[in-house]
The first five atom37 places (N, CA, C, CB, O) and aatype in JSON, in Angstrom:
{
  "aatype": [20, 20, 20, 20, 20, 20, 20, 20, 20, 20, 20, 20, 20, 20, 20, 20, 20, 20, 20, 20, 20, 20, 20, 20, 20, 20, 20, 20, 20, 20, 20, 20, 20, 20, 20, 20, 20, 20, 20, 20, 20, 20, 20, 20, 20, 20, 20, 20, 20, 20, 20, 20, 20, 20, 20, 20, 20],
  "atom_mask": [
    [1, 1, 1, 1, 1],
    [1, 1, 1, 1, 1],
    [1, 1, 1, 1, 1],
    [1, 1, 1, 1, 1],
    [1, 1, 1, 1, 1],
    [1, 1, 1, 1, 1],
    [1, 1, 1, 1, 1],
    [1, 1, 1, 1, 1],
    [1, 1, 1, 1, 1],
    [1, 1, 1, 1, 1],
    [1, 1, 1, 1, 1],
    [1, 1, 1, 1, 1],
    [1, 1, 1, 1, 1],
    [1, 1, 1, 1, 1],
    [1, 1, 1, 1, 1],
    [1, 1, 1, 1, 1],
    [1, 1, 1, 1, 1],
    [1, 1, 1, 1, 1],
    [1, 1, 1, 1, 1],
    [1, 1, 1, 1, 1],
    [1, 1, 1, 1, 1],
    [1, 1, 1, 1, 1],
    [1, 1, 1, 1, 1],
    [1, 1, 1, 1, 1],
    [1, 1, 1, 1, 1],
    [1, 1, 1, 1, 1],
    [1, 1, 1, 1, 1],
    [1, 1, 1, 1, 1],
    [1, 1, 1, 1, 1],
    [1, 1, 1, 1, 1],
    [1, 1, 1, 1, 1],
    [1, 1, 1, 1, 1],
    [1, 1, 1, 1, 1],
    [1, 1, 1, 1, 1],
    [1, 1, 1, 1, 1],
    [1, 1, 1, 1, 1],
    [1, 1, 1, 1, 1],
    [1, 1, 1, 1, 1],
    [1, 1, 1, 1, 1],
    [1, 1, 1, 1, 1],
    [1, 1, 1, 1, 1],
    [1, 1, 1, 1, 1],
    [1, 1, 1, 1, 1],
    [1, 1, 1, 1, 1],
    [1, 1, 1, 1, 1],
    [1, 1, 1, 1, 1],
    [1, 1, 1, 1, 1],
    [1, 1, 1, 1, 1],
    [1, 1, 1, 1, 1],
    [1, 1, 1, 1, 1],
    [1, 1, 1, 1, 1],
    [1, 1, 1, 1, 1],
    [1, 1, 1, 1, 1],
    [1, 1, 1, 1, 1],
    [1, 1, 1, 1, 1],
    [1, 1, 1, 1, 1],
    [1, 1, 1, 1, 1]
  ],
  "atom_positions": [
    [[-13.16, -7.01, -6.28], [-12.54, -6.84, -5.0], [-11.78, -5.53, -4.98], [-11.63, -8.02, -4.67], [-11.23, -5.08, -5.98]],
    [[-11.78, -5.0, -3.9], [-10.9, -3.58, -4.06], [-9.76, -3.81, -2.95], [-11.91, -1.97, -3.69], [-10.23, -4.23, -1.9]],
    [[-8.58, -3.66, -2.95], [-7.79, -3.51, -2.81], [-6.99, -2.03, -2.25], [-7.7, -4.03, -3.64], [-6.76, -1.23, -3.15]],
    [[-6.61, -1.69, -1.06], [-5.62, -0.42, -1.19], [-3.88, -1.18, -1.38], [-5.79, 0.73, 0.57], [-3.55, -2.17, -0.71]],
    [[-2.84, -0.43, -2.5], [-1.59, -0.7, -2.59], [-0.79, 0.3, -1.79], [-1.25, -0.78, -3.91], [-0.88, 1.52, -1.84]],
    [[0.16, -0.58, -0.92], [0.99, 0.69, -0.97], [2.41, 0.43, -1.79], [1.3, 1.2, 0.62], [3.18, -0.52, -1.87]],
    [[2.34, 1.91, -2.42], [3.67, 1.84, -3.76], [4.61, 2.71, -3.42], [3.26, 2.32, -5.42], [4.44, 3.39, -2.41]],
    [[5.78, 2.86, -4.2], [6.62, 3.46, -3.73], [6.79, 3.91, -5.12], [7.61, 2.84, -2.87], [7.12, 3.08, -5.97]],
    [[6.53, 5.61, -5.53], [7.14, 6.34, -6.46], [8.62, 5.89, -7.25], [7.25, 7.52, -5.79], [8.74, 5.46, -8.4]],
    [[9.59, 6.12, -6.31], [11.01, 6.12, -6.59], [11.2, 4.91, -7.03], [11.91, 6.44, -5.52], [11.83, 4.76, -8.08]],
    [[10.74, 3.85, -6.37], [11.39, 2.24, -7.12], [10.58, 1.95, -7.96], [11.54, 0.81, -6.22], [10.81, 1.24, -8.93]],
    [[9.36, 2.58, -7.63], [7.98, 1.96, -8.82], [7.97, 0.47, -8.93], [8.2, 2.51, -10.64], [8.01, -0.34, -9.86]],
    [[7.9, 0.41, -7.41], [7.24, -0.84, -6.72], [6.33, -0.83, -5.59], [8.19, -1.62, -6.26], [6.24, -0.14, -4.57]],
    [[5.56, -1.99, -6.16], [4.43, -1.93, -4.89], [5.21, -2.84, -3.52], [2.63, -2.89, -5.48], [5.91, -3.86, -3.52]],
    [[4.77, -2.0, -2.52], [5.55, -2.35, -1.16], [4.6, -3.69, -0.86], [5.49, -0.94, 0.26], [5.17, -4.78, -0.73]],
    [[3.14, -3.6, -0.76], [2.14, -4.41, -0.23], [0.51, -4.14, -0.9], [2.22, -4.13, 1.36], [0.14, -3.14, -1.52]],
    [[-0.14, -5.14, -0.61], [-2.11, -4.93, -1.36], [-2.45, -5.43, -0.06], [-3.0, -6.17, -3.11], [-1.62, -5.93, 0.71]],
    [[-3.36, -5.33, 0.12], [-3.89, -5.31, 1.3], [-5.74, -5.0, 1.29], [-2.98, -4.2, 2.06], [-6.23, -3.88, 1.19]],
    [[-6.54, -6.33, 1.4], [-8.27, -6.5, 0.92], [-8.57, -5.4, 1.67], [-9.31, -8.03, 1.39], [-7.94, -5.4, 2.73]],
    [[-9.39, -4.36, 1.5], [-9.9, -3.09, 2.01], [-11.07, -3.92, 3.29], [-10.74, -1.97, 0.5], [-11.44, -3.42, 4.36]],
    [[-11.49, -5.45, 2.65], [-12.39, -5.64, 3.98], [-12.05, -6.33, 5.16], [-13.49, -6.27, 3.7], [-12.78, -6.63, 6.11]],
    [[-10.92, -6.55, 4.99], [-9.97, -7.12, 6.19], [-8.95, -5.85, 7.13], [-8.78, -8.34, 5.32], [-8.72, -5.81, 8.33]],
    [[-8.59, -5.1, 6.27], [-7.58, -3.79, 6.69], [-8.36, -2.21, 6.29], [-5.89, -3.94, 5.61], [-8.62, -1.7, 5.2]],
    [[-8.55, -1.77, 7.61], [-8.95, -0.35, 7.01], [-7.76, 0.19, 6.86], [-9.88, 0.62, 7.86], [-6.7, -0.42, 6.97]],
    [[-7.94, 1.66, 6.54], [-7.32, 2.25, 6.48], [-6.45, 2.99, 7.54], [-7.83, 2.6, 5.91], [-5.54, 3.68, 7.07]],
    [[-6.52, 2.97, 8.25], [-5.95, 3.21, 9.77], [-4.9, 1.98, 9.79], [-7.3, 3.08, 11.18], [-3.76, 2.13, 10.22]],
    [[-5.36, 0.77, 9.31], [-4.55, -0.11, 9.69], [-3.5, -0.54, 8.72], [-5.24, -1.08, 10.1], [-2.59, -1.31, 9.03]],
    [[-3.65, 0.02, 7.47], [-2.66, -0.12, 5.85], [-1.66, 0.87, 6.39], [-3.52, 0.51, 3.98], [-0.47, 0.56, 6.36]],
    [[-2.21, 2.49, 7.06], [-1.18, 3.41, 7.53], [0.14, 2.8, 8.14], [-1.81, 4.26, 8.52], [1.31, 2.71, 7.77]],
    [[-0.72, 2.34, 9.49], [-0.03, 1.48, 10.42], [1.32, 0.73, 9.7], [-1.12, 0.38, 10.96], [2.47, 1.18, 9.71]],
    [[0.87, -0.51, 9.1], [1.45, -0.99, 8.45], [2.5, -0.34, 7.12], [0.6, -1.68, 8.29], [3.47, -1.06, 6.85]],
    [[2.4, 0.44, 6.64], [3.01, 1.22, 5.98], [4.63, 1.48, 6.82], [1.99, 2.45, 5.79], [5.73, 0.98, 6.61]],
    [[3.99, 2.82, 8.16], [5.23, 2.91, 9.13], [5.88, 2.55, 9.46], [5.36, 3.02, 9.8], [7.04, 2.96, 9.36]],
    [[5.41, 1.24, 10.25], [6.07, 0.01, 10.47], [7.33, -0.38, 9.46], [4.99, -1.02, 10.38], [8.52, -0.08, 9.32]],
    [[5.93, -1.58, 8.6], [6.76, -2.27, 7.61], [7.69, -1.28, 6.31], [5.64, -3.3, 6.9], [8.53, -1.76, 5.55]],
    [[7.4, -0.38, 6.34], [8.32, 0.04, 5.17], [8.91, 1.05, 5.22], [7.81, 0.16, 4.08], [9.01, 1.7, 4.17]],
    [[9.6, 1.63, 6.61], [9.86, 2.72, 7.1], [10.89, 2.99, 6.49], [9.91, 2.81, 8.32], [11.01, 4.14, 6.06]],
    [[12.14, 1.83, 6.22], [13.1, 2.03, 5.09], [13.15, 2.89, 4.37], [13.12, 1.29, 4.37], [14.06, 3.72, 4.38]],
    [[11.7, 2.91, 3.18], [11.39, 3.35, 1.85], [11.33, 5.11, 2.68], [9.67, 2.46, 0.96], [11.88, 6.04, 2.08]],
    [[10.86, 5.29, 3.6], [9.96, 6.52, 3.86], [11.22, 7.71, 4.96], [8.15, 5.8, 4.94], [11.15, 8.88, 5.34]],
    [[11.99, 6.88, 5.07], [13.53, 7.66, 5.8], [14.37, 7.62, 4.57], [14.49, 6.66, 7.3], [15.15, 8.57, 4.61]],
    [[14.53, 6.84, 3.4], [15.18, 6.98, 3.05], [14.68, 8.26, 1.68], [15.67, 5.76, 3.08], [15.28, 8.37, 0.61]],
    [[13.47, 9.08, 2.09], [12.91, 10.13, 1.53], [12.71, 9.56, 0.06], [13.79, 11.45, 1.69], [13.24, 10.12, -0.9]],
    [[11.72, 8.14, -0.09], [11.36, 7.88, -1.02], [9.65, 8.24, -0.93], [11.9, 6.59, -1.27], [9.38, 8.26, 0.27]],
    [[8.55, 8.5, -1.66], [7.28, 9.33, -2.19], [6.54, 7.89, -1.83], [7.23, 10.08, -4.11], [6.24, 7.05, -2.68]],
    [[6.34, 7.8, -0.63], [5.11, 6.08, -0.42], [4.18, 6.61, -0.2], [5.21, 4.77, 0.89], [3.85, 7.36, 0.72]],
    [[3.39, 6.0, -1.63], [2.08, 6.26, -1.59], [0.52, 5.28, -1.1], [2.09, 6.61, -2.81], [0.75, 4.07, -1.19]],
    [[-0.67, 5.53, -0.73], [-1.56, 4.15, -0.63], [-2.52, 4.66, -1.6], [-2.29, 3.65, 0.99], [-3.16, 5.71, -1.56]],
    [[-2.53, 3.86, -2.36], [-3.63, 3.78, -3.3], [-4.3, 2.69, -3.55], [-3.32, 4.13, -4.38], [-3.85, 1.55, -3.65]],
    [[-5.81, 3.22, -3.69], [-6.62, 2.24, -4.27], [-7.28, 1.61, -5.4], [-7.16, 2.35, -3.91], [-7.92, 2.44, -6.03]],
    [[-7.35, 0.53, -5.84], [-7.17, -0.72, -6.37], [-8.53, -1.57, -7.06], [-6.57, -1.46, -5.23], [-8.79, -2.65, -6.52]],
    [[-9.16, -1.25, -7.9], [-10.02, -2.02, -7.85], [-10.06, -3.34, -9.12], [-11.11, -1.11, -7.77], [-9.88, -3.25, -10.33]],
    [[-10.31, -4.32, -8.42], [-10.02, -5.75, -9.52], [-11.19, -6.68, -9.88], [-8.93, -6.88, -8.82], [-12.02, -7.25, -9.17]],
    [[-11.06, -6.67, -10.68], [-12.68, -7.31, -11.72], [-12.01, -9.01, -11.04], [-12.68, -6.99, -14.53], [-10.91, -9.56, -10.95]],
    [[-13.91, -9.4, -10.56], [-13.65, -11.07, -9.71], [-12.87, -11.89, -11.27], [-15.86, -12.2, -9.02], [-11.88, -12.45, -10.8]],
    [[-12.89, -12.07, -12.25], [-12.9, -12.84, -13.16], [-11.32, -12.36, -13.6], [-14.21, -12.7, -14.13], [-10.85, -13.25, -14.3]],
    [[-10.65, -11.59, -13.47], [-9.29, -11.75, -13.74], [-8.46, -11.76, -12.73], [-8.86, -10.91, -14.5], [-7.25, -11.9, -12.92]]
  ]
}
């Protein structure tokens, strides 16, 4: 399954995962702004990266 994360450099925490076949990418952005605008005014490095996870673990 692949996965995009969005992480946050500075806390070196992931904000959210989000299934790449349910959420494009337009819509992880979205969500990013929105939900974690906190991280991104408070001039922390939020990044989206992608994720990929073997079905068996």
């Amino acid at each position: 399954m692949e996965f995009r994360e969005i992480y946050c450099s500075n806390c070196k925490k992931i904000l959210g995962r989000y299934n790449i076949k349910f959420y494009s990418d337009d819509k992880i952005k979205e969500i990013a702004n929105t939900h974690h605008i906190n991280h991104i005014r408070s001039g922390h490095q939020v990044r989206i990266r992608k994720l990929v996870k073997d079905a068996r673990s």
